[in-house]
Backbone bond lengths (Angstrom), bond angles and torsions (degrees), N, CA, C in turn:
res aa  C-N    CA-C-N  psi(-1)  N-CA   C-N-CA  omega(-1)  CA-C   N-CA-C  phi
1 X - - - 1.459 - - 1.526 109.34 -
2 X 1.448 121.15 119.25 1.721 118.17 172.29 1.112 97.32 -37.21
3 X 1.617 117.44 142.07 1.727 120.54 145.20 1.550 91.38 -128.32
4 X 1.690 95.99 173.60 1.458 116.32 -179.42 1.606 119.98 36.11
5 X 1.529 75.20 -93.69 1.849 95.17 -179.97 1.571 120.59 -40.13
6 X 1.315 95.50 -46.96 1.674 109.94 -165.69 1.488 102.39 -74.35
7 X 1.163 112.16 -41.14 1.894 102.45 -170.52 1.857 102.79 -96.65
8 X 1.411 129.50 0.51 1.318 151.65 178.34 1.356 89.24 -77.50
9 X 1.561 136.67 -50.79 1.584 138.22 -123.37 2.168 64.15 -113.45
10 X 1.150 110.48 -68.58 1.958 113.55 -162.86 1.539 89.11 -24.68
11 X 1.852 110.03 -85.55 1.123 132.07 -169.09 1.643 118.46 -32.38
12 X 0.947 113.04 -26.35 1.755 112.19 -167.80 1.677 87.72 -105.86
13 X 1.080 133.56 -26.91 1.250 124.16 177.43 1.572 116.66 -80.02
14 X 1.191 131.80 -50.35 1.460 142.17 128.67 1.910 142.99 -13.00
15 X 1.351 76.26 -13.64 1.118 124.17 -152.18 1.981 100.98 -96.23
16 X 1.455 90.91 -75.51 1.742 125.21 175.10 1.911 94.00 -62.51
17 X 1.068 128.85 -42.61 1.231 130.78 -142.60 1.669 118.21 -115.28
18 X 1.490 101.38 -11.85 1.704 110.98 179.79 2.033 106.58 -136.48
19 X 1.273 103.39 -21.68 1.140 103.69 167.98 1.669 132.77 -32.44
20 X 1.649 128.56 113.40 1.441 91.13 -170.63 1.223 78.58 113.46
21 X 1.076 143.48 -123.49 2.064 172.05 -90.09 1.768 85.73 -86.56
22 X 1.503 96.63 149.45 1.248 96.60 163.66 1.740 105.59 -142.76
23 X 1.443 95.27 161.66 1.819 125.64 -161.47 1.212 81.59 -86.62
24 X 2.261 108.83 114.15 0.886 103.41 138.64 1.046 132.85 -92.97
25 X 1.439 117.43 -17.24 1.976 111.65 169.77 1.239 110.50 -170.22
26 X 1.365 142.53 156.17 1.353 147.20 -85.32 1.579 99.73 -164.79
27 X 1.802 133.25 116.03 1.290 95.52 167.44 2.062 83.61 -125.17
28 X 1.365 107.16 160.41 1.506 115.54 154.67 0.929 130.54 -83.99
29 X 1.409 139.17 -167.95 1.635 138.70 156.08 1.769 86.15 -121.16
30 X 1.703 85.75 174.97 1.829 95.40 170.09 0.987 144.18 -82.32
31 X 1.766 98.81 -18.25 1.262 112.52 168.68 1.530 108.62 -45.31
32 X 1.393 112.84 140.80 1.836 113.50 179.90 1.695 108.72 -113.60
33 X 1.428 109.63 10.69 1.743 117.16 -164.69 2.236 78.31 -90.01
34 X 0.914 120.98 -66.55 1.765 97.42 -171.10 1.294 113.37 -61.95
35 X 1.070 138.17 -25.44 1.674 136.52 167.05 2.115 124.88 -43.13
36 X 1.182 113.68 76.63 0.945 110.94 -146.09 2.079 90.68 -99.33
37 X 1.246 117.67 -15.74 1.167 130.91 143.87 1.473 111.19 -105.71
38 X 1.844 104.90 157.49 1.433 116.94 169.69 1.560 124.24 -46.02
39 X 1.099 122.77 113.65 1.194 106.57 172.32 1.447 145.78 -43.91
40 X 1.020 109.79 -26.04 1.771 122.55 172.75 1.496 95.35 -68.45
41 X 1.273 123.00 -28.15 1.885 125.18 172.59 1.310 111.99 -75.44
42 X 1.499 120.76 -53.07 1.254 93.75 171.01 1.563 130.16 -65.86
43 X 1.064 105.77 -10.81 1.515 108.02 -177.30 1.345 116.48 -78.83
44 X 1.333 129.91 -27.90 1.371 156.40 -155.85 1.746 86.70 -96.22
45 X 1.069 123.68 -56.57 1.255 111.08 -165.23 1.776 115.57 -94.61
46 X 1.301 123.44 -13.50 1.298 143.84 158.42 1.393 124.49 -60.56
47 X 1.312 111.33 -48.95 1.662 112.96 176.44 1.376 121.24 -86.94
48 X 1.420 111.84 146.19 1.473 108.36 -168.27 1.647 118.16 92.14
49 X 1.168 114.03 -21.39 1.422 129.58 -151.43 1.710 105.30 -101.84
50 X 1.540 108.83 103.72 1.367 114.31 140.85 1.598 150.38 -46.30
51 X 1.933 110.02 105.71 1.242 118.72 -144.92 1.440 97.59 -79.96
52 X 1.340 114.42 96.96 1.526 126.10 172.36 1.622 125.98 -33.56
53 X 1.298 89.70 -75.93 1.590 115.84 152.17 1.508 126.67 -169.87
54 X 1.624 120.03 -174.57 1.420 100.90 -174.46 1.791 92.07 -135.36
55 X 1.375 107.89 145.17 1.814 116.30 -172.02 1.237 106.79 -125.89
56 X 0.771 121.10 -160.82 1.783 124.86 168.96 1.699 88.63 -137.92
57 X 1.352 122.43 141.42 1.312 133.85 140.11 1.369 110.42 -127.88
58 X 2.073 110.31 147.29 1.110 96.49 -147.75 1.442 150.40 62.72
59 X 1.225 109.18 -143.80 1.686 121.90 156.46 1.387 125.62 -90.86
60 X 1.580 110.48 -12.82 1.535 135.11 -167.05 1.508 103.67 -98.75
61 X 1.551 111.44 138.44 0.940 108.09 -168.40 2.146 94.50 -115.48
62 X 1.672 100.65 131.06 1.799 110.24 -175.12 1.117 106.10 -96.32
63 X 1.607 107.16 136.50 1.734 106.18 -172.85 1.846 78.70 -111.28
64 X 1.351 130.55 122.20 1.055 127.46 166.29 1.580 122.03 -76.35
65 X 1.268 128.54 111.97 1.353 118.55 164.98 1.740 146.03 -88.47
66 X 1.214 110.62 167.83 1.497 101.09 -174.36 1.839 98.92 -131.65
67 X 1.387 92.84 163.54 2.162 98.23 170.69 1.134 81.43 -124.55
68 X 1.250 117.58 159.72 1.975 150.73 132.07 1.976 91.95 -52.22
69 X 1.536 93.05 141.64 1.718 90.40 140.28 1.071 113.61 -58.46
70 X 1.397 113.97 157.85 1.916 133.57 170.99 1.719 104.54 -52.43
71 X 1.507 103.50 -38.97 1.062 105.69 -175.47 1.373 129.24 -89.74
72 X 1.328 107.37 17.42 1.942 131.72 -170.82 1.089 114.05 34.70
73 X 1.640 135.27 58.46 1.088 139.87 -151.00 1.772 105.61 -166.07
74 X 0.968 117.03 81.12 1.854 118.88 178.37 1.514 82.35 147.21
75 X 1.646 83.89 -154.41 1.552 116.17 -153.05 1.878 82.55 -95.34
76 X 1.680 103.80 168.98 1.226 114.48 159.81 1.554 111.59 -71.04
77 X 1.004 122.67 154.59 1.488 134.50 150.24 1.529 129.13 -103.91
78 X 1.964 113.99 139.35 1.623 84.14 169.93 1.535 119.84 -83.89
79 X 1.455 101.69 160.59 1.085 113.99 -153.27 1.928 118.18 -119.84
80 X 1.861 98.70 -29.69 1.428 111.75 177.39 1.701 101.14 166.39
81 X 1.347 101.34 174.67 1.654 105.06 178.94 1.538 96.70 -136.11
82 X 1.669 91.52 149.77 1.660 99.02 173.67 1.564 100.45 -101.57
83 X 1.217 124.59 121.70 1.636 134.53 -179.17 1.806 115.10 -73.78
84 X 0.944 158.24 111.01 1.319 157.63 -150.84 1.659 110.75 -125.85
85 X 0.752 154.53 74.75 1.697 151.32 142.78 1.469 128.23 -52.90
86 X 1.349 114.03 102.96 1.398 104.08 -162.36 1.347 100.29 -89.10
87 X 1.295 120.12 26.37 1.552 113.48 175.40 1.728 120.32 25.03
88 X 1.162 122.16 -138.34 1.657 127.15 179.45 1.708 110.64 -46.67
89 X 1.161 83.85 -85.28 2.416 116.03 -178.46 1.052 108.75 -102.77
90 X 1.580 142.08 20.41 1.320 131.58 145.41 1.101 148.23 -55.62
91 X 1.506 141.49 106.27 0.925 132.23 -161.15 1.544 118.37 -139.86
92 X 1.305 136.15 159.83 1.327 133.51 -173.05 1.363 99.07 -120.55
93 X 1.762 107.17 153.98 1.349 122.55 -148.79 1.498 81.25 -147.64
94 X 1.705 95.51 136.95 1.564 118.05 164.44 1.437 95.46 -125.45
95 X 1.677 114.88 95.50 1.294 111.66 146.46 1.475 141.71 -140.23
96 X 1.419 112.33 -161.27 1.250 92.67 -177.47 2.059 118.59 -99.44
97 X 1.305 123.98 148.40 1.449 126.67 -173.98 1.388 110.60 -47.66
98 X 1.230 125.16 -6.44 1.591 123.74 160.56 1.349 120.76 -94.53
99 X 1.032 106.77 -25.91 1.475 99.43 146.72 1.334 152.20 -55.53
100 X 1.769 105.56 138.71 2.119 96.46 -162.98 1.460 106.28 -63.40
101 X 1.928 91.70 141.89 1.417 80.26 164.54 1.513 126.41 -98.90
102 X 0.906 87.62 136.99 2.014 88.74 -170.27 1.678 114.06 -51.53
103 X 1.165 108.24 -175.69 1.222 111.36 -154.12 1.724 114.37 -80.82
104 X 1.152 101.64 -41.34 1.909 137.34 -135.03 2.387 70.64 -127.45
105 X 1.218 143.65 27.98 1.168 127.49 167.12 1.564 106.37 -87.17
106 X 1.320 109.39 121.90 1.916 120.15 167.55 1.380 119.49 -99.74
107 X 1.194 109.96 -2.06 1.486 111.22 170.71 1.372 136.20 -152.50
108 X 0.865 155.28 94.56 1.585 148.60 -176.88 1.507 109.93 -94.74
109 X 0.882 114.82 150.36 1.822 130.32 -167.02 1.975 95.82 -155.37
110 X 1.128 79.96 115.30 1.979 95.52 -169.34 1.706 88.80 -98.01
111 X 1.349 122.48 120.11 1.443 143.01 179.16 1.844 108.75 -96.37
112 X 1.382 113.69 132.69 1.136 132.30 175.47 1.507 119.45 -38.64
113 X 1.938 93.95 -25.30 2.004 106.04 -165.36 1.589 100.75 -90.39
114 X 1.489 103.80 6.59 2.041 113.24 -175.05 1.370 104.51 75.80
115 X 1.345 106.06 9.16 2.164 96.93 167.03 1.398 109.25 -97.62
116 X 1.350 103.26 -161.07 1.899 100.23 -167.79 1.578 94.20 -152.42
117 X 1.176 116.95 135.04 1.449 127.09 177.77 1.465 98.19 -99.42
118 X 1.363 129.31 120.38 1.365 136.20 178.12 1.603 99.22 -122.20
119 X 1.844 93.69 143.95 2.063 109.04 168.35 1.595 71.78 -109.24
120 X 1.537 94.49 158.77 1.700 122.82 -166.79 1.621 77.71 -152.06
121 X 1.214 124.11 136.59 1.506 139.59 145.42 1.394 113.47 -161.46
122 X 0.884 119.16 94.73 1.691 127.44 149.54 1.227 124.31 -48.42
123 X 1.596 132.12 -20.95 1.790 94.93 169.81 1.895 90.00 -113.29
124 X 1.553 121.71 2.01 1.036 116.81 172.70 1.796 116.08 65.99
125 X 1.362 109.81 54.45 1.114 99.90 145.98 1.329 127.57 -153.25
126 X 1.340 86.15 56.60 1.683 118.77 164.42 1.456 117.83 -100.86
127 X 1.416 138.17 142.93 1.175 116.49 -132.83 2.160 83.64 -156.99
128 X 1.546 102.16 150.37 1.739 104.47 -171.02 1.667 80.64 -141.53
129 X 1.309 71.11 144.67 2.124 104.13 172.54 1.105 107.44 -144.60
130 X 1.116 108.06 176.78 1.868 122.37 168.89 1.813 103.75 -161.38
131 X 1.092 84.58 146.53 1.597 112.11 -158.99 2.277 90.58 -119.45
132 X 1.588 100.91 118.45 1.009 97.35 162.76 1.677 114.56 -95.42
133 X 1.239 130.99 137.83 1.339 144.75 164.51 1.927 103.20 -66.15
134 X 1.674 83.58 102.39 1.606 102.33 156.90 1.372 129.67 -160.18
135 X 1.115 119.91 -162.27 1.419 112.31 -165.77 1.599 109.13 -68.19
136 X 1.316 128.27 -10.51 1.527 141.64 145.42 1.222 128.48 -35.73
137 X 1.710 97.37 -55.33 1.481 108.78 -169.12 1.283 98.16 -149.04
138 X 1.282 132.13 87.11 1.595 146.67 -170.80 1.231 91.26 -91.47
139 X 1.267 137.86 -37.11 1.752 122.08 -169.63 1.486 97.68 -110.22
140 X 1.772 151.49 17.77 0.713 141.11 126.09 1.906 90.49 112.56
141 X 1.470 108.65 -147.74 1.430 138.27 -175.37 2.041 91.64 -64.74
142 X 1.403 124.98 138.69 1.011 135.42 146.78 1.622 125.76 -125.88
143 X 1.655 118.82 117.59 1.110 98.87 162.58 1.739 138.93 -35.86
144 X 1.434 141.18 157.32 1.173 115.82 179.57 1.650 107.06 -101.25
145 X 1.610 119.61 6.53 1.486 94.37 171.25 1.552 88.81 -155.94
146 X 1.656 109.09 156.18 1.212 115.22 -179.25 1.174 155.51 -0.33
147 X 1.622 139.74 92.96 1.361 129.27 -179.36 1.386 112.17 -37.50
148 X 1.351 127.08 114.92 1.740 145.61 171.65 1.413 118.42 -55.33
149 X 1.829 116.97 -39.06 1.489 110.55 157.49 1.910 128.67 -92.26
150 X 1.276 94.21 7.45 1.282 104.83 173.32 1.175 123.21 -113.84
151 X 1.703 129.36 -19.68 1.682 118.08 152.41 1.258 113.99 -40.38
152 X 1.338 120.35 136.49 1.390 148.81 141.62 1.745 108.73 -54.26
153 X 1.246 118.56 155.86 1.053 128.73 175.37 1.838 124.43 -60.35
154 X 1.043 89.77 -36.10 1.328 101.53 175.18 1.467 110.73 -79.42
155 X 1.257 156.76 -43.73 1.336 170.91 101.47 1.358 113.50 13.43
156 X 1.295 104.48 -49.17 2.053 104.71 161.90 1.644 111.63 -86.36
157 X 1.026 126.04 10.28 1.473 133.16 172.42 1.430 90.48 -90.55
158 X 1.482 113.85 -75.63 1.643 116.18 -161.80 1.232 108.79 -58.98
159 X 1.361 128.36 -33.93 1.552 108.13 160.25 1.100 148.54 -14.80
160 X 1.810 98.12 -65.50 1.429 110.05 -157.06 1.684 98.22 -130.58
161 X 1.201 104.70 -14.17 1.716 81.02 -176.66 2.001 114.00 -79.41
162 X 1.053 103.14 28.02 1.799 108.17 153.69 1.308 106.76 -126.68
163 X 1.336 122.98 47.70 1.470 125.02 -178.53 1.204 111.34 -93.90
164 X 1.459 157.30 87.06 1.151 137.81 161.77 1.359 138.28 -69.67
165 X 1.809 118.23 25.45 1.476 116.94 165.55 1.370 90.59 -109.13
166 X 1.185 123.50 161.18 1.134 139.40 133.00 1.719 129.00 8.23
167 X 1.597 109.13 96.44 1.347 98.75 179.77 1.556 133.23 -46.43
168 X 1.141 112.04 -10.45 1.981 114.32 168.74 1.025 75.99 -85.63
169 X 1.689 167.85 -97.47 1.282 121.14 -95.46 1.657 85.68 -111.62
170 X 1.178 135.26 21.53 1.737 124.95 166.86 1.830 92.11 -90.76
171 X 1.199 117.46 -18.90 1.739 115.39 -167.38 1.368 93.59 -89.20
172 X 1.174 137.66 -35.12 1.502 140.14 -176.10 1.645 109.34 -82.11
173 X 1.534 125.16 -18.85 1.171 129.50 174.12 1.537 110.45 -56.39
174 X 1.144 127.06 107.46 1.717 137.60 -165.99 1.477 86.51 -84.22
175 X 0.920 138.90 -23.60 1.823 132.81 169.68 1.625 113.08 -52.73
176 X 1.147 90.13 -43.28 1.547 118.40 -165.53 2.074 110.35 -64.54
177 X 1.531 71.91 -77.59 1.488 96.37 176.27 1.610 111.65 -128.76
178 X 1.227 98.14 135.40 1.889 99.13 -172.46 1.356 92.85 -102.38
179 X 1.336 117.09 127.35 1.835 132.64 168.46 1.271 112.33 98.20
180 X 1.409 128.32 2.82 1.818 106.48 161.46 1.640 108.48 -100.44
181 X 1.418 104.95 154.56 1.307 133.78 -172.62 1.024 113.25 -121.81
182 X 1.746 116.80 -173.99 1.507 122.52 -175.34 1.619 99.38 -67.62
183 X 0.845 145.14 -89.09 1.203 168.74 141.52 1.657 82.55 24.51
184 X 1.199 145.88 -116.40 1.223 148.12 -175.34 1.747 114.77 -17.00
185 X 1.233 87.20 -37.24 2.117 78.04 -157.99 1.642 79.87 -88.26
186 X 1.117 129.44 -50.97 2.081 123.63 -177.50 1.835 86.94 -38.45
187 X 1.423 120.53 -62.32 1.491 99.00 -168.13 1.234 145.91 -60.00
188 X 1.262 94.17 -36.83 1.837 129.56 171.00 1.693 109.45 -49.88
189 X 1.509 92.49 -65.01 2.019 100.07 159.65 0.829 144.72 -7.32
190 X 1.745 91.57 -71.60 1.138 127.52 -179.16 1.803 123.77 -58.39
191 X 1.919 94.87 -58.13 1.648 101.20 163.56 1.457 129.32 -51.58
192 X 1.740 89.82 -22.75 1.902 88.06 -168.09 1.728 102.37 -100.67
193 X 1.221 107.19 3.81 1.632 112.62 176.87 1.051 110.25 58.53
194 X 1.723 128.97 47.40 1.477 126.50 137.29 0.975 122.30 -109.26
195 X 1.507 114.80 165.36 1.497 116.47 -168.92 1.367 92.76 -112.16
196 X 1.818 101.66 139.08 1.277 137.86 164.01 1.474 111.88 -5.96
197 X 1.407 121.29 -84.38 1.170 140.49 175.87 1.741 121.84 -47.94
198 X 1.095 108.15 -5.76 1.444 123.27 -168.87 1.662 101.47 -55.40
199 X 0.971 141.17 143.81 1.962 132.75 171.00 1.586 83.62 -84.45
200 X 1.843 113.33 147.29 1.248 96.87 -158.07 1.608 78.15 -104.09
201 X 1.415 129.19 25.70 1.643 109.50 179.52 1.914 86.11 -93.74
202 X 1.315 148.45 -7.40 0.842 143.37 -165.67 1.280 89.02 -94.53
203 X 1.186 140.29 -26.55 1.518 104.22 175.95 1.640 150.45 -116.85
204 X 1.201 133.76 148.75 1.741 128.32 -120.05 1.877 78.33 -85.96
205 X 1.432 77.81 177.63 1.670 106.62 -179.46 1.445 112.09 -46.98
206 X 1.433 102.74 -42.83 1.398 114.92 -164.26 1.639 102.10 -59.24
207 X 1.723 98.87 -36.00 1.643 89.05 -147.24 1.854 86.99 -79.50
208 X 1.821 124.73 -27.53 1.404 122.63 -161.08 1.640 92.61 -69.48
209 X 1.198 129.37 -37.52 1.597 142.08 -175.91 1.646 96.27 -50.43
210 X 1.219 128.38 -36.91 1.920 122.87 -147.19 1.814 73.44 -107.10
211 X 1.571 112.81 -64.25 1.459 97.73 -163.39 1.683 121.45 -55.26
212 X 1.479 128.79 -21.00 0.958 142.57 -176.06 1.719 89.73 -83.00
213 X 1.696 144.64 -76.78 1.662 107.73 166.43 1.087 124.96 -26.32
214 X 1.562 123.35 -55.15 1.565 102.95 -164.78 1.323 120.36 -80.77
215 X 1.150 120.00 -2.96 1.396 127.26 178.25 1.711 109.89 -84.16
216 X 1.078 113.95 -33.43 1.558 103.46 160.85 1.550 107.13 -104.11
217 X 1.140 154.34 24.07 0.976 142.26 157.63 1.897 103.24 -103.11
218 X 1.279 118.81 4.73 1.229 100.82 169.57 1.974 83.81 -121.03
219 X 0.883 149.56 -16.19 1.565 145.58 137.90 1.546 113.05 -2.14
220 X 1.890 91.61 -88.20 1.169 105.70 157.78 1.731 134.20 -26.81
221 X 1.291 115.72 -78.75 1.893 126.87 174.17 1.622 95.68 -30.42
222 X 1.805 94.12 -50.32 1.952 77.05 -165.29 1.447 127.79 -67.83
223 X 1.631 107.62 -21.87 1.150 103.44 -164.12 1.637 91.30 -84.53
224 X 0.813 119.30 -22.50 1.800 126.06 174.68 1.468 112.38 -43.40
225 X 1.663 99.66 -55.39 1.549 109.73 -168.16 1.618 102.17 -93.49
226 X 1.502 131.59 35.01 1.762 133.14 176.10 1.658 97.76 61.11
227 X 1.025 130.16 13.86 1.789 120.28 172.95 1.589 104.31 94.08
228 X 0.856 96.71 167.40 2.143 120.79 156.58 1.411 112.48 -58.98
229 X 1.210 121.40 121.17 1.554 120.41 174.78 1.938 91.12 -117.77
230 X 1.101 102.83 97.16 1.897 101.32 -174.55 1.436 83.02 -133.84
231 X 1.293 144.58 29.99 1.396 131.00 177.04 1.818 99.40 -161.34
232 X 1.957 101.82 -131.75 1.535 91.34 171.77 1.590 108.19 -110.74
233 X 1.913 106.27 43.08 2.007 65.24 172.59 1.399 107.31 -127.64
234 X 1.135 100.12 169.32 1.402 126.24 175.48 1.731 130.54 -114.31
235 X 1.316 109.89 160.75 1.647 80.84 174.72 1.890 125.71 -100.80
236 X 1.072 111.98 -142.31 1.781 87.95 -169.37 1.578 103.49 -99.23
237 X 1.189 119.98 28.98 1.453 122.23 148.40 1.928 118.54 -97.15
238 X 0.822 109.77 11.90 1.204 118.34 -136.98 1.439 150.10 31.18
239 X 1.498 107.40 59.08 1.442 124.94 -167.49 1.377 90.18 -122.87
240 X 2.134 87.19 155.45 1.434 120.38 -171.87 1.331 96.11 -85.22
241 X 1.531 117.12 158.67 1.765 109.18 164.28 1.321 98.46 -101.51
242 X 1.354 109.07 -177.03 1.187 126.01 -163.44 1.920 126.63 -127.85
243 X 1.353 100.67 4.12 1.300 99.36 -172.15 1.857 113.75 -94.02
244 X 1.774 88.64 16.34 1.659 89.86 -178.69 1.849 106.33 -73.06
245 X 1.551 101.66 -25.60 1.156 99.79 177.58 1.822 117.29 -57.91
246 X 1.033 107.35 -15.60 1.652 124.45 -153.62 1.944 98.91 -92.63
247 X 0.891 110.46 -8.75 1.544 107.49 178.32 1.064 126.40 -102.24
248 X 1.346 107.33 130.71 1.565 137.92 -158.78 1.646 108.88 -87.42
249 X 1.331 118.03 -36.04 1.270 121.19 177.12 1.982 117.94 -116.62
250 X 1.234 102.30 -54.65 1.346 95.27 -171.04 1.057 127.51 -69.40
251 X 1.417 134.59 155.10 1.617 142.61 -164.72 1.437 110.47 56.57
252 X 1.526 131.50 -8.86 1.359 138.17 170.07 1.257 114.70 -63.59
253 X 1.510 138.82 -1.90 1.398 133.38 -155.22 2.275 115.73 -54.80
254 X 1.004 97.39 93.09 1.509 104.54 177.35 1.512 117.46 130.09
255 X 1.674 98.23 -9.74 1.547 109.17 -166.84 1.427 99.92 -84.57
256 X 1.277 110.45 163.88 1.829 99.85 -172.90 1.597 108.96 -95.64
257 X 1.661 123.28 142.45 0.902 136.42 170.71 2.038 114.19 -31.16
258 X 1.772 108.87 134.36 1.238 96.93 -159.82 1.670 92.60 -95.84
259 X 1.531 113.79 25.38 1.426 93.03 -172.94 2.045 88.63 -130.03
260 X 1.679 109.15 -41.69 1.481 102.54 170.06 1.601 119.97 -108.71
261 X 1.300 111.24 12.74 1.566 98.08 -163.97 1.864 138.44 77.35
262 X 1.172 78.97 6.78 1.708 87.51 -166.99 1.579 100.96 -92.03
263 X 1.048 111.90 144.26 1.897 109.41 177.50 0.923 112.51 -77.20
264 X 1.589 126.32 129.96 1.386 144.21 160.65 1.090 126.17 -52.98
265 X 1.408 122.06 116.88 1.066 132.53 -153.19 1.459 110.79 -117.18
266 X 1.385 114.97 117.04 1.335 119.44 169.72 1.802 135.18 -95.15
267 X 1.043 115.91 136.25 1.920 120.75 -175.04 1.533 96.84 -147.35
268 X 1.359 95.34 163.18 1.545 108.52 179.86 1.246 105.09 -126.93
269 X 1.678 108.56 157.02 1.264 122.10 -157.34 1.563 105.78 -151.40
270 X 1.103 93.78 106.19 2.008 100.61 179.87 1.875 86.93 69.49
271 X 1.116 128.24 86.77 1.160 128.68 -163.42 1.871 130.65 -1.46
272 X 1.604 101.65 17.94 1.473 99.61 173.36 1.609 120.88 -84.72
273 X 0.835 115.40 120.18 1.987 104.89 161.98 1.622 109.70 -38.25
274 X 1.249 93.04 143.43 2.066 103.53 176.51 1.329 106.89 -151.85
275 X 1.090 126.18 141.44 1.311 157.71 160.04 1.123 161.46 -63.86
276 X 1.288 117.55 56.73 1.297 99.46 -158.65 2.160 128.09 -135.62
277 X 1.255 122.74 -157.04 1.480 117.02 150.07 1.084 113.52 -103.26
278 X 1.564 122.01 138.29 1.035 91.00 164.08 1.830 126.71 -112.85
279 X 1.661 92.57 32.97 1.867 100.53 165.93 1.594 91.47 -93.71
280 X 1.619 124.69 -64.49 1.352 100.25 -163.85 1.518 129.82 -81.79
281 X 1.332 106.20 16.39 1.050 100.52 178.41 1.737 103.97 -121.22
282 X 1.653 113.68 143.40 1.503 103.30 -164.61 1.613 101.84 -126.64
C-alpha cells in the first residue's frame, strides 16, 4: 500500500500538472467498492469545478476545489475537495483521450485543457469521496492523527512515550501519525537502533529524540527518491520510485546487515511483517 512518500511524490506531481484546469464532466465505472461517497455526489461536486490544487494529507491524497460566482464575475471560491485513497494498486492518471483505457479504470474526469484525470485500481480497494465545504466542514478532509514531517520533537515524545504496544505498531497507529507504513517505520528503527518489538513506553527520551530524526530523515530521502516501487505503484507520470533501492532492513529478511553483517531478521507483530537487526538494533 503507498504510504507517505508514495502518495507525497502522486500529489506534488498532480499537483505541477493539473493545477489550474477545470472538470468539465465526470464518468464512473460500476464497480461500487471505490465509491466511498454516492455517486450522483461525486459528480455534483466534481463538475464545473476549478482544480485549486492537489496535497497529500495523511496517506490520502486532496484535490482542492473552487466555483466561479453564478454570475462569472469575482474571484473563485472554495467550493469542496475530491478525497483519493489509492488503497493497494491505485493510481492516478494524467492522460490524453486517445489513450487506452485500462481495464480496472473507475473514474474519468474530462479537463477543460483536453486531458483526462483517470483512478485505475485493479484489485479496488482504493476508494474516492468528496467533501463539500460548508458551515459543517469549513476546513474540509482531516487526517485523524499527526502530520509526521511536521511534529516537533516534543509532540513525538508526548505521543508515544505512554505507549504500551510495541513501538512498530504505535508508528503504524494512523491516530497517532497519519502516513507511515511498514516500509517506513522497519527503516526509521532501524536508523534509530530499536527493535520493532520494543513497548514504546519503555523507551527514554533519548531513544523517542533519534527515532523521531530518523523517521523524517528517511521521510524526507523517500520523497526525494519518488517513493518505494516494491509492488504496483508508480507516480502520476507513470514512474517507478526509487528509494526501494535505499533500504537497509525491509524485504531483506536473511540478507546480511549493510552496516554489521548479521542477517535480517524478520517477525510479525499485530499481524504486520517487521524488520529488523538484531545486533544493531537493541
Amino acid at each position: 500500500m503507498p504510504e507517505l512518500p508514495e502518495v507525497e511524490t502522486v500529489a506534488r506531481g498532480l499537483d505541477k500538472r493539473v493545477a489550474g484546469d477545470v472538470i468539465d464532466s465526470v464518468w464512473l465505472g460500476e464497480k461500487p467498492e471505490p465509491l466511498k461517497s454516492p455517486a450522483n455526489e461525486i459528480v455534483a461536486v466534481l463538475e464545473r469545478s476549478r482544480i485549486a490544487r492537489v496535497r497529500r494529507v495523511g496517506k490520502h491524497i486532496v484535490v482542492d476545489l473552487e466555483r466561479m460566482p453564478r454570475n462569472g464575475k469575482g474571484k473563485a471560491h472554495p467550493h469542496g475537495q475530491w478525497i483519493i485513497h489509492l488503497g493497494m494498486t491505485g493510481r492516478v492518471q494524467v492522460a490524453q483521450p486517445k489513450d487506452e483505457l485500462l481495464k480496472h479504470t473507475h473514474a474519468v474526469l474530462k479537463l477543460k485543457s483536453g486531458r483526462e484525470l483517470r483512478f485505475v485500481d485493479p484489485r479496488r480497494f482504493g476508494r474516492l469521496a468528496v467533501v463539500r465545504l460548508d458551515a459543517k466542514m469549513p476546513a474540509g478532509f482531516a487526517a485523524p492523527g499527526d502530520e509526521p514531517l511536521l511534529a516537533d520533537a516534543g509532540r513525538f515524545i508526548e505521543l508515544f512515550r505512554k505507549r504500551k504496544t510495541p513501538i512498530k505498531s504505535a508508528l503504524l497507529n494512523q491516530g497517532l501519525l497519519s502516513g507511515v507504513g511498514n516500509i517506513y517505520a522497519d527503516e526509521s528503527l532501524f536508523r534509530a537502533g530499536i527493535r520493532p518489538r520494543r513497548r514504546a513506553s519503555t523507551l527514554t527520551r533519548d531513544d523517542l529524540c533519534r527515532l523521531h530524526a530518523a523517521l523524517k530523515e528517511v521521510l524526507n530521502e523517500a520523497i526525494a527518491l519518488g517513493g518505494s516501487s516494491v509492488s504496483d505503484y508508480v507516480d502520476a507520470d507513470g514512474r517507478e520510485g526509487f528509494f526501494q533501492l535505499q533500504h537497509r532492513v525491509y524485504g531483506r529478511e536473511g540478507e546480511p546487515c549493510l552496516v554489521c553483517e548479521t542477517p535480517i531478521k524478520r517477525i510479525v507483530i499485530a499481524g504486520r511483517s517487521s524488520h529488523y537487526c538484531p545486533h544493531c538494533q537493541r
